[in-house]
C-alpha positions in Angstrom: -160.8 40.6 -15.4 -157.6 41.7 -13.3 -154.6 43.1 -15.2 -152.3 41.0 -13.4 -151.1 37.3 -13.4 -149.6 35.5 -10.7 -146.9 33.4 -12.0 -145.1 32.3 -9.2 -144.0 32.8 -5.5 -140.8 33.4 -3.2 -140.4 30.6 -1.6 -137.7 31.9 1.1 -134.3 34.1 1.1 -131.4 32.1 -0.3 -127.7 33.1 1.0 -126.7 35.9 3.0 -126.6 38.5 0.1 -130.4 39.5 -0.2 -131.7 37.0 -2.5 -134.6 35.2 -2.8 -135.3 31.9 -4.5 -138.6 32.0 -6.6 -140.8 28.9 -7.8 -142.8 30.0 -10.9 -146.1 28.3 -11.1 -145.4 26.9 -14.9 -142.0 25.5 -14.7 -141.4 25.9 -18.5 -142.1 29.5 -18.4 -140.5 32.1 -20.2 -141.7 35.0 -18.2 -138.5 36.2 -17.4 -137.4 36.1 -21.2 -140.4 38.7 -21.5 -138.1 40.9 -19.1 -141.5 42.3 -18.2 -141.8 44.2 -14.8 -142.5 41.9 -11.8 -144.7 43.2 -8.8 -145.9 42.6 -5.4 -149.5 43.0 -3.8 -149.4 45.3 -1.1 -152.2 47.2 0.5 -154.5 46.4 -2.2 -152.3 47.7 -5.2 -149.3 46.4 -7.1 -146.1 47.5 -6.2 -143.2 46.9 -8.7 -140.2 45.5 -7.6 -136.5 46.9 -8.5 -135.1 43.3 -9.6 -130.8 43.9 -9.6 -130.2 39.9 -11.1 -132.6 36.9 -11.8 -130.7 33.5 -12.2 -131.9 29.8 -12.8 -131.2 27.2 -10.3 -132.4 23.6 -10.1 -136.2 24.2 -10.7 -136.6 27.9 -10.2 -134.6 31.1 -10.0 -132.9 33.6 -7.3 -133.7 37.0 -7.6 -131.9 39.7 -6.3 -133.5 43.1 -5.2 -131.8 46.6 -5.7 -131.4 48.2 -2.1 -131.9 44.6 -0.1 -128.5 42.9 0.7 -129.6 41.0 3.6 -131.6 38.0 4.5 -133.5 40.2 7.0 -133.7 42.6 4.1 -136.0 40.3 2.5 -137.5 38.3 4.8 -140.6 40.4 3.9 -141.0 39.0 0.6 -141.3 35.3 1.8 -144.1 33.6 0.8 -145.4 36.2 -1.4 -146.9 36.1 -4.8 -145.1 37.9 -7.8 -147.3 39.1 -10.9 -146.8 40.2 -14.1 -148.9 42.5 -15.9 -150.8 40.3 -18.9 -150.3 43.1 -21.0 -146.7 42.3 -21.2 -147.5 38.7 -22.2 -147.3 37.6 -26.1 -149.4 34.9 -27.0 -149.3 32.6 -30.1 -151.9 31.7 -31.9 -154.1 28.7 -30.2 -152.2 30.2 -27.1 -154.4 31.0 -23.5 -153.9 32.0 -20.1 -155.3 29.6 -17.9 -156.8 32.2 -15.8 -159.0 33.6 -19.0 -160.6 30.1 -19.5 -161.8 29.8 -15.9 -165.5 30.3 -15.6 -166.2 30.6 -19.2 -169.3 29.4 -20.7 -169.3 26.2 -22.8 -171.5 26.0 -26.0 -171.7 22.8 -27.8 -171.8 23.3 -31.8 -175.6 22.7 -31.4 -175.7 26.2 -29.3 -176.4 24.2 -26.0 -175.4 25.3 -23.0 -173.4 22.1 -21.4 -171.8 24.0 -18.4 -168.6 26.3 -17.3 -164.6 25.3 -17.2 -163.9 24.8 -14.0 -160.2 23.8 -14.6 -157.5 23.3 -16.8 -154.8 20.1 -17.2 -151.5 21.1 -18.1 -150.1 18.3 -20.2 -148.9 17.5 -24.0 -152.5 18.3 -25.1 -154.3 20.6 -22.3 -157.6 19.4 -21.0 -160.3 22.0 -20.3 -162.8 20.5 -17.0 -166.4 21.5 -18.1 -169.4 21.0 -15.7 -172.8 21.8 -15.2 -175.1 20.9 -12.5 -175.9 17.3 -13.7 -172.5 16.6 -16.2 -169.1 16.6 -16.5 -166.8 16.8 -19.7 -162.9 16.4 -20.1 -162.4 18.0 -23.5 -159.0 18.1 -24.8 -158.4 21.3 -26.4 -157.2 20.3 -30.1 -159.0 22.2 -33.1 -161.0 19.0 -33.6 -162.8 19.8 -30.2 -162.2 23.7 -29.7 -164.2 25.6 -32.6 -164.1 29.3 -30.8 -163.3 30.9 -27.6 -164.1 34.6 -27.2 -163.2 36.1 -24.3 -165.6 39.2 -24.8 -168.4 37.0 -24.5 -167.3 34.7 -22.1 -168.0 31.6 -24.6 -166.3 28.9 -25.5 -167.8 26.5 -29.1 -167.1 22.9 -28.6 -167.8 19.7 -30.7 -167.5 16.0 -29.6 -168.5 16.8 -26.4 -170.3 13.5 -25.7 -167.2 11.7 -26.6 -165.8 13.1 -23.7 -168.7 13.2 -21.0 -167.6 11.4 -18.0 
């Protein structure tokens, strides 16, 4: 499992004072209430990025860089992921990273095997995709469908599964 999450991407320099205008991936996140590091990947690491100023406009934010005060300046950055270490993310109870549940192993109650989550709908109650080679389930992940998910084993305990077979 990486370390780091993307969470969004600079979209392209904004102004002619070095800023950049970032789309987060979530638009309700709160990652920048975290005020957790941000980084860049560069040469196969993660590079951490001196932020100066982050500010909210329309649907995402500008972010200004200590030492870049051009457009040139940060022309470099556009089009580029930005991560955050998980570490510096707090989750809730009933709370998951999307990028956790991918590829997990789904158990029914029963102990059957009935596939792996192949995706995850965002909406008022998230949806986890299940599928296996001959099956597909849209499971909606309340606590009348999710029993467990353990990350160390890679599992995931579901009930009503059939209810939701498509």
């Amino acid at each position: 499992m990486n370390d780091y999450i993307s969470v969004g991407e600079f979209v392209k320099p904004h102004g002619t004072h070095g800023e950049l205008l970032f789309m987060p991936y979530n638009l309700s996140t709160e990652v920048f209430a975290l005020n957790a590091p941000l980084f860049i990947q560069k040469d196969n690491a993660y590079e951490r990025l001196k932020v100066e100023n982050i500010r909210p406009v329309n649907k995402g934010f500008l972010i200004k860089f200590r030492d870049f005060h051009s457009t040139c300046d940060v022309l470099i950055f556009k089009k580029k992921q930005v991560f955050i270490k998980k570490a510096d993310i707090i989750l809730n109870k009933n709370e998951y990273l999307i990028s956790d549940l991918i590829a997990l192993n789904c158990y029914s109650h029963k102990d059957e095997n009935i596939g792996t989550v192949t995706e995850v709908y965002q909406g008022n109650t998230d949806i986890i995709e299940i599928k296996s080679t001959d099956k597909t389930y849209l499971i909606p992940m309340t606590d009348e469908n999710i029993i467990s998910i353990d990350y160390k084993s890679s599992r995931i305990i579901v009930k009503n599964e059939k209810n939701y077979k498509i």
